[in-house]
ZAMARGU-4260 file (C-alpha; in steps of 0.2 Angstrom, whole numbers, plus 5000, padded with zeros to 4 digits):
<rodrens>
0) 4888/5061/5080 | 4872/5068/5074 | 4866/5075/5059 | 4871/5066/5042 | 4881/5053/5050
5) 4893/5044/5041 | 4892/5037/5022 | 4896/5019/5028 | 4883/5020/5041 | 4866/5027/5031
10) 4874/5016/5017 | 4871/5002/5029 | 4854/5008/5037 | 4847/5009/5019 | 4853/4993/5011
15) 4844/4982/5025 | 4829/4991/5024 | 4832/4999/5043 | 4830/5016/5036 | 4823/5023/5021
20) 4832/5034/5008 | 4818/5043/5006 | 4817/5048/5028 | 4836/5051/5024 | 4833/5064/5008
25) 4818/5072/5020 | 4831/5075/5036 | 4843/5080/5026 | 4832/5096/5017 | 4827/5100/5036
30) 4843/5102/5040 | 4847/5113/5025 | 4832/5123/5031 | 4837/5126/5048 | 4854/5128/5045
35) 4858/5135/5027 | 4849/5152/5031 | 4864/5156/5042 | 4879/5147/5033 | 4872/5153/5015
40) 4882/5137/5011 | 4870/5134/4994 | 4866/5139/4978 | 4851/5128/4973 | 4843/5115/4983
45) 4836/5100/4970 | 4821/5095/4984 | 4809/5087/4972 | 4822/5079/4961 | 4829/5071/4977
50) 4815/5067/4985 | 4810/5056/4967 | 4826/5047/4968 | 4827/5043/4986 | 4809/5035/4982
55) 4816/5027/4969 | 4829/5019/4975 | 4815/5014/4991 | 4806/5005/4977 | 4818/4996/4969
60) 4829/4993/4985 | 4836/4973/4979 | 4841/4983/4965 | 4850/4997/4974 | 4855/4987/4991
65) 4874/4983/4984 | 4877/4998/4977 | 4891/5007/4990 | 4882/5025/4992 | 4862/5017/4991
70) 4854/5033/4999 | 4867/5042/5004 | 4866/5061/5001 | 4878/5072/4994 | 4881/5091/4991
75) 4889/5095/4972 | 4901/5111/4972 | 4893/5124/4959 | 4908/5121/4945 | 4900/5104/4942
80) 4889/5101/4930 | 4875/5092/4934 | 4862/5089/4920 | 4845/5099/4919 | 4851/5107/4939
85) 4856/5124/4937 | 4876/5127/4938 | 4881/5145/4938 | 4901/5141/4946 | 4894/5156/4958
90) 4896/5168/4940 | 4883/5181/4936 | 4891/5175/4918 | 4883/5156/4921 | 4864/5161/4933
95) 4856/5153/4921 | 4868/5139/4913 | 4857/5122/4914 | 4868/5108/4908 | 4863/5093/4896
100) 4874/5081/4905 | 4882/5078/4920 | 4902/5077/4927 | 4908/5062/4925 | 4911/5060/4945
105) 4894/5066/4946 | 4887/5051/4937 | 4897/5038/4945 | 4891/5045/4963 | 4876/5043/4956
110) 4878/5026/4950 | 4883/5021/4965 | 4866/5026/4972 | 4869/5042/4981 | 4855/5057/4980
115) 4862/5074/4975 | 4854/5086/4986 | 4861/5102/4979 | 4874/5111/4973 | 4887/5123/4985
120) 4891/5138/4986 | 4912/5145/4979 | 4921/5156/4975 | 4916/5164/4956 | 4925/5150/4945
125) 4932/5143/4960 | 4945/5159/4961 | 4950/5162/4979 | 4955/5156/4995 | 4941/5164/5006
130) 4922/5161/4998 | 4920/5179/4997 | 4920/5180/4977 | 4904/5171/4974 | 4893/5182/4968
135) 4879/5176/4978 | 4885/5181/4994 | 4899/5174/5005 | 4896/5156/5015 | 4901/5157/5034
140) 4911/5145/5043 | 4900/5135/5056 | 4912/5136/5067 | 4911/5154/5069 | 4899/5164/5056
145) 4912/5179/5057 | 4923/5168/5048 | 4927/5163/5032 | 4926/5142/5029 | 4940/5143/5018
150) 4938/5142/4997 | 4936/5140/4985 | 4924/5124/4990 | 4918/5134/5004 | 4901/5129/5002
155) 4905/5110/5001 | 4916/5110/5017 | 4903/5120/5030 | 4889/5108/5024 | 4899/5092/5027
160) 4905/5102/5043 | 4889/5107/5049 | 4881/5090/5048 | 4868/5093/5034 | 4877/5079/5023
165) 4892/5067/5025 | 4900/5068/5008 | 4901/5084/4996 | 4912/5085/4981 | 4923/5098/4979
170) 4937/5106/4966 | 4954/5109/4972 | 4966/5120/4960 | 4979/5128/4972 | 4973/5120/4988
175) 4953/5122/4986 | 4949/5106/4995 | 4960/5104/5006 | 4959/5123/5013 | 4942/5122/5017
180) 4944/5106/5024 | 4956/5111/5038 | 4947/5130/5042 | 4929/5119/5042 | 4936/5104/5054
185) 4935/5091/5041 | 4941/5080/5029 | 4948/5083/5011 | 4955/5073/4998 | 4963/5080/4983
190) 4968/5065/4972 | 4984/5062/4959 | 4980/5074/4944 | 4972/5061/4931 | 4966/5050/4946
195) 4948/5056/4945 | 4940/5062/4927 | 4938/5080/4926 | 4926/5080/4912 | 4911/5092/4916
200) 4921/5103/4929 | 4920/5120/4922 | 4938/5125/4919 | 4951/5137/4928 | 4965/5132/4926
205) 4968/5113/4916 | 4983/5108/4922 | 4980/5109/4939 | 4963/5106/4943 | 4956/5090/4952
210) 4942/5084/4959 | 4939/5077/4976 | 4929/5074/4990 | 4926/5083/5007 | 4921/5072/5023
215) 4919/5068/5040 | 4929/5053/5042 | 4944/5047/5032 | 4936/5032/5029 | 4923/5039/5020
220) 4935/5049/5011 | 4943/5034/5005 | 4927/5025/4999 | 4921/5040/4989 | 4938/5040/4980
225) 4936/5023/4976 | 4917/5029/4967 | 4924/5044/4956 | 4941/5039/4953 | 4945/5028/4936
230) 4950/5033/4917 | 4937/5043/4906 | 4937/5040/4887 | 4928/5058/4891 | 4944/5066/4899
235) 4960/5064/4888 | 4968/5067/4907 | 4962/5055/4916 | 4974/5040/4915 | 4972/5022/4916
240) 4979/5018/4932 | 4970/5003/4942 | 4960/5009/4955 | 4964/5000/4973 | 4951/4996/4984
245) 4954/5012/4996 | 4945/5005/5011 | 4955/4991/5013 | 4972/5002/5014 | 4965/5009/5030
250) 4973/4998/5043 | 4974/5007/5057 | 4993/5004/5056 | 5007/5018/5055 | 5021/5006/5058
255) 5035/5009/5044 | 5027/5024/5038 | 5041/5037/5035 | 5036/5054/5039 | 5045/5069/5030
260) 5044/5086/5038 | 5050/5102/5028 | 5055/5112/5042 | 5064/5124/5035 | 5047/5129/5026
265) 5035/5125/5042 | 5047/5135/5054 | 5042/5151/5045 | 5027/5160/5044 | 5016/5148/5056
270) 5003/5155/5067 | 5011/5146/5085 | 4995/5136/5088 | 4995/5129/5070 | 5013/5123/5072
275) 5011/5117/5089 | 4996/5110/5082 | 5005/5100/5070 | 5020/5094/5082 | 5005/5086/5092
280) 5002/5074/5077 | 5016/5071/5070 | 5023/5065/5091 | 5002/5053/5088 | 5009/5047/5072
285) 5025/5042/5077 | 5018/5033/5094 | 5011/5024/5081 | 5023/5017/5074 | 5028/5029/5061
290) 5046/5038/5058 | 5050/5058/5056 | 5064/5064/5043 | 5068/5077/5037 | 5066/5083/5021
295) 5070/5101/5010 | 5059/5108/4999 | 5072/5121/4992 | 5059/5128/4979 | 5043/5128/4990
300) 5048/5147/4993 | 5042/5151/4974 | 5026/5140/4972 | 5016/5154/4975 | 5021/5166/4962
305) 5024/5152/4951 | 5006/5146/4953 | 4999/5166/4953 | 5009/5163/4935 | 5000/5146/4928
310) 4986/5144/4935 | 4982/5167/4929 | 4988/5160/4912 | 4976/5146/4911 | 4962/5154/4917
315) 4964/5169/4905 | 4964/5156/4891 | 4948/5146/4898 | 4937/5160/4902 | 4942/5167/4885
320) 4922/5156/4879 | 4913/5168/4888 | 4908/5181/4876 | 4889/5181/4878 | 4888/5174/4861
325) 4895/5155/4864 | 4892/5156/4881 | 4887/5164/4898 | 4873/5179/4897 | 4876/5192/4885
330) 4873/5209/4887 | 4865/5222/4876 | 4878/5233/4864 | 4876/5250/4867 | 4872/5253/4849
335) 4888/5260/4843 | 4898/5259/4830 | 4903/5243/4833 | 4892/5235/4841 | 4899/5216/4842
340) 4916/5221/4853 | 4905/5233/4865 | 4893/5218/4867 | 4910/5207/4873 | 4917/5219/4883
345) 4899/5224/4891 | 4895/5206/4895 | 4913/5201/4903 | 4913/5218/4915 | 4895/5213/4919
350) 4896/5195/4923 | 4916/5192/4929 | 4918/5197/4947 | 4933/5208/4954 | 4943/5195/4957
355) 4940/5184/4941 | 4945/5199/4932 | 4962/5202/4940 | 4965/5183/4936 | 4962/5185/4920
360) 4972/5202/4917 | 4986/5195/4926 | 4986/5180/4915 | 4985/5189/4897 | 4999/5200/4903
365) 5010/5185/4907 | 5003/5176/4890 | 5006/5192/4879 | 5020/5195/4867 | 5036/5201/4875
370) 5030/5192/4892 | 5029/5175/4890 | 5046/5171/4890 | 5050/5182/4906 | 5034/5177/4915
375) 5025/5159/4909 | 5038/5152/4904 | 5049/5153/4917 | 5036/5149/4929 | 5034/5131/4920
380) 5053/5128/4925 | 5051/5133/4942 | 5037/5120/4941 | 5048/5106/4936 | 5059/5110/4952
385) 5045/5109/4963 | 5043/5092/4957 | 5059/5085/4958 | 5060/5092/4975 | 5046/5081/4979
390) 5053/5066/4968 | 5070/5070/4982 | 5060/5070/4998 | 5049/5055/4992 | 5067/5045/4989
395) 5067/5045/5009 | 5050/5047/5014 | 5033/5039/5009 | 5023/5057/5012 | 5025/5074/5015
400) 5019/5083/5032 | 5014/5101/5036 | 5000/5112/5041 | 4985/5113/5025 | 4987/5133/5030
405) 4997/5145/5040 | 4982/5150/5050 | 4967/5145/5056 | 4949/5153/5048 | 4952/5173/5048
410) 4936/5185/5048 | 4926/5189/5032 | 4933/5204/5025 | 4950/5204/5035 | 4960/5202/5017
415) 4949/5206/5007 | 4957/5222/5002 | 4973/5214/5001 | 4976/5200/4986 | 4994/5198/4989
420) 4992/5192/5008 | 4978/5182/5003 | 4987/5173/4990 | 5001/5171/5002 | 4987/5160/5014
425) 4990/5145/5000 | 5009/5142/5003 | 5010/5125/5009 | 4993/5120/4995 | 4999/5126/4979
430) 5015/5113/4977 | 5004/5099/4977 | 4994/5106/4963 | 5009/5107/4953 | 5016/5093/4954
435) 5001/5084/4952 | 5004/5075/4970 | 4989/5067/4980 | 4986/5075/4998 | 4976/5076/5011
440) 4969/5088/5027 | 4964/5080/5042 | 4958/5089/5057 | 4973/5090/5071 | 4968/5102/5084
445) 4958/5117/5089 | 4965/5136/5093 | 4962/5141/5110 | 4947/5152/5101 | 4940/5136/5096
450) 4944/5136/5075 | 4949/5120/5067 | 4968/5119/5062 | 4973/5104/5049 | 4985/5094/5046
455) 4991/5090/5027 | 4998/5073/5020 | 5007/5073/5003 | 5009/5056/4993 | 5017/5050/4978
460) 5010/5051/4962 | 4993/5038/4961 | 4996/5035/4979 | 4983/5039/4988 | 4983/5024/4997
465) 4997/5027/5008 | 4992/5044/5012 | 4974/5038/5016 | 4981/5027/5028 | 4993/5038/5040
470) 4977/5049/5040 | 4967/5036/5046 | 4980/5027/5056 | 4982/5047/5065 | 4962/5051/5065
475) 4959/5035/5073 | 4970/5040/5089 | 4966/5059/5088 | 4947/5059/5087 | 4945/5076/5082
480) 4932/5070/5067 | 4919/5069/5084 | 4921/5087/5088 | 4905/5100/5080 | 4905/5116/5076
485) 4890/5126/5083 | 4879/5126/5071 | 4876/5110/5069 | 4862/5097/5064
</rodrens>
């Protein structure tokens, strides 16, 4: 593989002084230069911050050397704050939003000695499913430019795709990860809600979002898990649950593993290569020693307009601080009579984006009086199905298999008039969030056009672990981690 190579092995090359994390920090900005024109998979670029850490860390290697990410770089979606980088969450509202401190998940990476080379491009407040919100432009897929690379970590999944770096954090909500992940070819982990501290992750919607990591490798997947993860007196969310050594869950072993397949819900709606895609690996998994059953999801079929309910709700609620006066940019009143309420209502139509506005109308109308009842409400009971649907299946399997999406990448523009259908892209995602499950996409095939198709593993709550090793245990027989997209470094 060229390019960034994997975390494991620049950690390596930099902790015995074979390579220099400064030569690594210099090949990766050449390959942002090369490549990032085209993929438009940034926002900013932190060159000359790097470049003095990688020489820091050079200096002071003994001090460094047995630190697990020593001079490894890594991409930081743009919802993550990161202190004195610029982090707009791909909002005209935040252009010029420079943090005084950083994520918590930032700072462990950082601790652990990996180099923040920039931060990625998404969808506006990571609202969408496509990468087309941001209001700095799409990011392209590197497997094909006419498409999208999935969202709303977009940007975080084509730079791990194309080679420029091997680890990228990214924020799943609804299937923000893990979507990406599948359309981009890659990895993508989205932990146990409370696993990982969401403190500094600007907020859509609370309940739901996570943060994880996008990769190459499931191995590295599991590793960076093991930096991030851990309670946060900083996040009253993040729970206090031990933290495993991930690595050494990866085995190679499926044998025992118990395999439950929805089919009612993967029978329908499934683009023909993406399910025959998915048959393909679950037939590697059990050659490996693992078992199919068969498990219902009887609720599935309402996750969507349950979480089009929630997650609206909680984002009308969060985006609520942008006024121009606590934060965000603020435009000028028109002088009228009142003067404070046109300065609001100028500065949100000015710095929300389409689609951020129809979340938020859509979840003040669910959220208002007469409505909450009918709509919220009932949505948060649907939820609790969804998870004891998943507390059922898990009673006879140890995870959860199907397809991360119904399709593979789809052109830029394709639904971009159409919200409904590309809600609907989210079906087999959402749940997950919901219920607050781990899960994982891991590549499983390539259409006969040559896009990516992923395969996703749900787990029981805080246990990554055994979804982390079926992934690994199918990666290490299916090898589609060694094929590159076209653009490539």
């Amino acid at each position: 593989m060229s390019g960034a190579g994997t975390i494991r092995e620049l950690r390596d090359s930099v902790a015995s002084g074979a390579r220099s994390a400064l030569d690594i920090c210099q090949s990766t900005f050449e390959r942002i230069d090369a490549l990032d024109p085209a993929l438009h998979a940034f926002n900013t670029v932190t060159r000359e911050r790097a470049l003095r850490r990688a020489a820091a860390i050079d200096r002071d290697r003994a001090h460094w050397r047995d630190q697990p990410l020593v001079g490894v770089p890594v991409a930081i979606k743009d919802n993550l704050c990161t202190r004195g980088v610029r982090t707009t969450a791909s909002s005209r509202m935040l252009e010029s939003f420079v943090p005084p401190y950083d994520a918590t998940a930032v700072a462990r990476l950082e601790a652990a000695g990996a180099i923040v080379v920039g931060k990625t491009n998404c969808d506006e407040f990571a609202m969408g499913s496509s990468n087309e919100n941001s209001a700095w432009g799409p990011v392209r897929n590197p497997w094909a430019l006419d498409r999208i690379p999935g969202g709303s970590s977009g940007g975080s999944a084509a730079a791990v795709a194309a080679g420029i770096t091997p680890l990228a954090l990214g924020s799943d909500t609804g299937g923000s990860i893990r979507q990406p992940a599948a359309f981009c070819g890659i990895v993508g982990l989205k932990p146990t809600y409370g696993r990982v501290s969401r403190y500094g992750l600007l907020a859509f919607a609370s309940s739901l979002d996570q943060i994880g990591p996008l990769t190459r490798r499931v191995a590295d997947a599991a590793l960076a898990l093991t930096v991030i993860a851990g309670a946060d007196a900083a996040d009253a969310t993040s729970l206090r649950e031990p933290v495993p050594d991930y690595l050494a869950s990866l085995t190679g072993d499926a044998r025992g593993a118990r395999i439950g397949v929805p089919r009612r819900l993967v029978d329908g709606g499934v683009e023909a290569e993406v399910g025959a895609a998915l048959r393909k690996a679950l037939d590697v998994l059990v050659a490996r020693g693992a078992s199919l059953v068969d498990v219902d999801l009887p609720h599935a079929s309402a996750a969507i307009p349950v979480y089009y309910l929630v997650a609206t709700a909680e984002a009308s609620s969060n985006l609520a601080r942008y006024d121009g006066v606590r934060y965000g940019s603020r435009a000028a009143s028109d002088g009228g009579g009142d003067a404070l309420r046109a300065m609001y209502a100028r500065t949100r139509a000015q710095g929300f984006g389409a689609e951020v506005k129809r979340r938020i109308m859509l979840g003040t109308y669910v959220l208002s009086a007469g409505y909450y009842d009918a709509y919220y409400l009932k949505a948060q009971q649907v939820r609790t199905l969804i998870r004891r649907d998943y507390d059922e299946a898990f009673a006879r399997a140890d995870v959860v298999a199907m397809p991360t999406s119904p399709t593979a990448a789809f052109k830029l523009g394709e639904r971009a008039a159409d919200p409904l259908q590309m809600y609907l892209g989210d079906v087999f995602t959402v749940s997950a969030n919901l219920a607050g499950l781990p899960a994982i996409s891991v590549p499983c095939g390539l259409t006969s056009g040559g896009l990516p198709i992923g395969m996703q593993l749900t787990g029981r709550l805080f246990d990554e672990a055994t979804i982390l090793r079926v992934a690994d245990a199918y990666e290490r027989d299916a090898g589609w981690w060694r094929q590159s997209p076209p653009i490539h470094g």
